[in-house]
N, C-alpha and C positions, 0 to 999 in steps of 0.2 A: 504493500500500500504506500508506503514513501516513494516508489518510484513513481505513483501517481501523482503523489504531490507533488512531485517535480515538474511533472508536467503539468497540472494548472499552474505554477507557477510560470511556465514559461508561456504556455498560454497568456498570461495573465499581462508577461510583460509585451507580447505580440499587439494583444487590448490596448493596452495602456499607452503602447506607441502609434496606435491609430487616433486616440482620442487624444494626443497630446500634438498627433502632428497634422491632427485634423483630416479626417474623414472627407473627400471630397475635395482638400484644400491642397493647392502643388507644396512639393514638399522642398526646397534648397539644399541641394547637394555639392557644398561650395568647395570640400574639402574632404581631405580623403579620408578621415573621421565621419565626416556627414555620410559619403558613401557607403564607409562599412557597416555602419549603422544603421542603414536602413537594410544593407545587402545581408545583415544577421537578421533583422526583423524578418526578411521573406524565406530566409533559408529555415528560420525556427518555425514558420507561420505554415510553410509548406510538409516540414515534416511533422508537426502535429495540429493541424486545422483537424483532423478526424478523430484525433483522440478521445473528446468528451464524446461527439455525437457517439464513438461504437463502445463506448461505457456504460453500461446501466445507470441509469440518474444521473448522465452528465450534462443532457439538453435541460434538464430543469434547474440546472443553477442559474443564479444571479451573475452572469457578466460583470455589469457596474458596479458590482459591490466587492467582488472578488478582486477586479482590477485597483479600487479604490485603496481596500487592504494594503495589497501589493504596493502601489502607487505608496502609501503612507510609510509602509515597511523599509520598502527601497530609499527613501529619502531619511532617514533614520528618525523619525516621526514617533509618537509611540501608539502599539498597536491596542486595540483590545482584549485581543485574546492573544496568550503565550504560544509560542513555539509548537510546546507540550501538546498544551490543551489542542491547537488548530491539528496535532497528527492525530488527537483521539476522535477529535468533530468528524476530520475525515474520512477518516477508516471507517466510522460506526455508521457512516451514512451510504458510505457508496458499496460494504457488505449489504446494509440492509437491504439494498436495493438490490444487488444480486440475489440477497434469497429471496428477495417477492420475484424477481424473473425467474429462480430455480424453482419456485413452489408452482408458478404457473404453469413453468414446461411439464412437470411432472404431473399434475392434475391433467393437460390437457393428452400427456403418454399412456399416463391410466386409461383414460376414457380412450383412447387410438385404441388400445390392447385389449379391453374390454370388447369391443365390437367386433375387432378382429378375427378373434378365436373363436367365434361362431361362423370364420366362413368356412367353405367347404373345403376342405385336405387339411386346413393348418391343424396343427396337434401343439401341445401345452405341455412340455415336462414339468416335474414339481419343483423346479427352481423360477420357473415364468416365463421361462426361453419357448419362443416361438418359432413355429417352422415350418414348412411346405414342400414336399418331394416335386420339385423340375423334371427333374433326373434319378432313376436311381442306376450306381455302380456295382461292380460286380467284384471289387479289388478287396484288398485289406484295409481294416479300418485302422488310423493310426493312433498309438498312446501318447501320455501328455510327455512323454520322453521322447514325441520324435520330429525329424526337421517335415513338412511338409511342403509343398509345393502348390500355388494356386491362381483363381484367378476369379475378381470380385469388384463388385459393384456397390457403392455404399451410399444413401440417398438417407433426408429426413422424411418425415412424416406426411412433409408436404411437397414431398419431389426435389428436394435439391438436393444437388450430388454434391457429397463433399470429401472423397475418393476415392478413387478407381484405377485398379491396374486395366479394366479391358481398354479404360479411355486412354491410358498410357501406352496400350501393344504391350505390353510386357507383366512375366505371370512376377508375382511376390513368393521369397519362401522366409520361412519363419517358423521358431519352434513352437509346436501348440500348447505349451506352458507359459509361452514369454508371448501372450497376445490379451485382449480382453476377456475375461472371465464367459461371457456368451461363445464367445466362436473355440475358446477351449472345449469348453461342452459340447456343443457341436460338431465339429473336428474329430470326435471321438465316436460319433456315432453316424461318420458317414462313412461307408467303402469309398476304397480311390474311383474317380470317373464321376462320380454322383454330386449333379447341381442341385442346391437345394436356395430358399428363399428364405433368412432367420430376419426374427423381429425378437430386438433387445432391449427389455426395461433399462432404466437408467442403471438399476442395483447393477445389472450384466453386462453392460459400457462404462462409460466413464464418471455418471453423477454430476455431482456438482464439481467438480475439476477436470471438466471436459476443457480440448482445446477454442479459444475462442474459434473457431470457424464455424462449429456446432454448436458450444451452449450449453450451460448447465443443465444437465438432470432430461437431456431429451433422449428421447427413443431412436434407436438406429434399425434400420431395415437394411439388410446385405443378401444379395444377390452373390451366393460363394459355390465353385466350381474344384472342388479338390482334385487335381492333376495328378498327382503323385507323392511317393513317403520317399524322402529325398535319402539316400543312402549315405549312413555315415562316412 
């Protein structure tokens, strides 16, 4: 969470130099101090302009009030709140805001999974791992001790792919203990050659310490085609 803060902070001084150098107003770059000055403004503005928006509760902050902070802090002004205090304020606010997005995903994964396993072929092991025979194989099945070879397709809930070797041309191998908790299971109970289609509660993906590209606590649906038990 302090690297967060670093970055509203720098945010904050990006703000602070638009509203100081005026917004709409030309700005005088008479000196090569004035150029690098503005040249750090766009180079910091550019590398984090996205940072709040793809953070949980970073569009609802205050701007001008943030920048103000800033503004007073940087001019060695005195602040209202300590150092201290502003990493407790922030930490506790932009968590709670992850767990109201992690509680969301996961209510709306429930309810995906709930309807799901009433359609026709999927099957329910009693961990909650979901599944559908594409294909069945005729090989050996492989244990959590061995390298596998494969090839997979991984989408959310709501169709967006967030990776794939098909869409790469090339298969993945990886040992079926050293992957997520669902496709271990999995992986164990298919013969080689056999595509099958799994759906993963959050508990059998990654939860709340999913990578940002997916998202706390959401359900993964994989599209996996076990090619072979790679030989030691």
């Amino acid at each position: 969470m302090k690297s967060f803060f670093l970055l509203v902070a720098v945010v904050a001084v990006v703000v602070a130099g638009c509203q100081n150098g005026g917004i709409g107003k030309k700005v005088s770059l008479k000196t090569s101090i004035d150029s690098t000055s503005y040249a750090l403004g766009v180079l910091l503005a550019q590398q984090h302009k996205m940072g709040l928006e793809n953070t949980p509760g970073g569009k609802d902050l205050d701007i001008d009030i943030m920048t103000s902070a800033f503004h007073s802090v940087l001019k060695g002004d005195s602040a209202s709140i300590s150092f201290e205090k502003a990493n407790e304020i922030v930490s506790a606010y932009f968590q709670g805001a992850q767990g109201k997005i992690a509680q969301k995903n996961l209510e709306e994964g429930n309810a995906f999974l709930e309807k799901n396993k009433a359609n026709a072929g999927v099957k329910v092991t009693p961990s909650g791992l979901q599944y559908e025979v594409i294909k069945e194989g005729t090989g050996k099945m492989p244990n959590d001790s061995d390298m596998v070879k494969v090839h997979y397709h991984g989408t959310l809930i709501d169709g967006k792919v967030f990776d794939s070797s098909v869409d790469r041309g090339e298969p993945a191998e990886f040992p079926v203990n050293g992957v997520i908790p669902g496709w271990t299971e999995a992986l164990q109970m298919m013969p080689v050659g056999s595509k099958w289609k799994i759906y993963l509660p959050a508990s059998l993906a990654y939860g709340e310490r999913a990578p940002q590209e997916i998202g706390p606590n959401k359900v993964l649906i994989f599209e996996v085609e076990l090619l072979e038990i790679v030989k030691k």
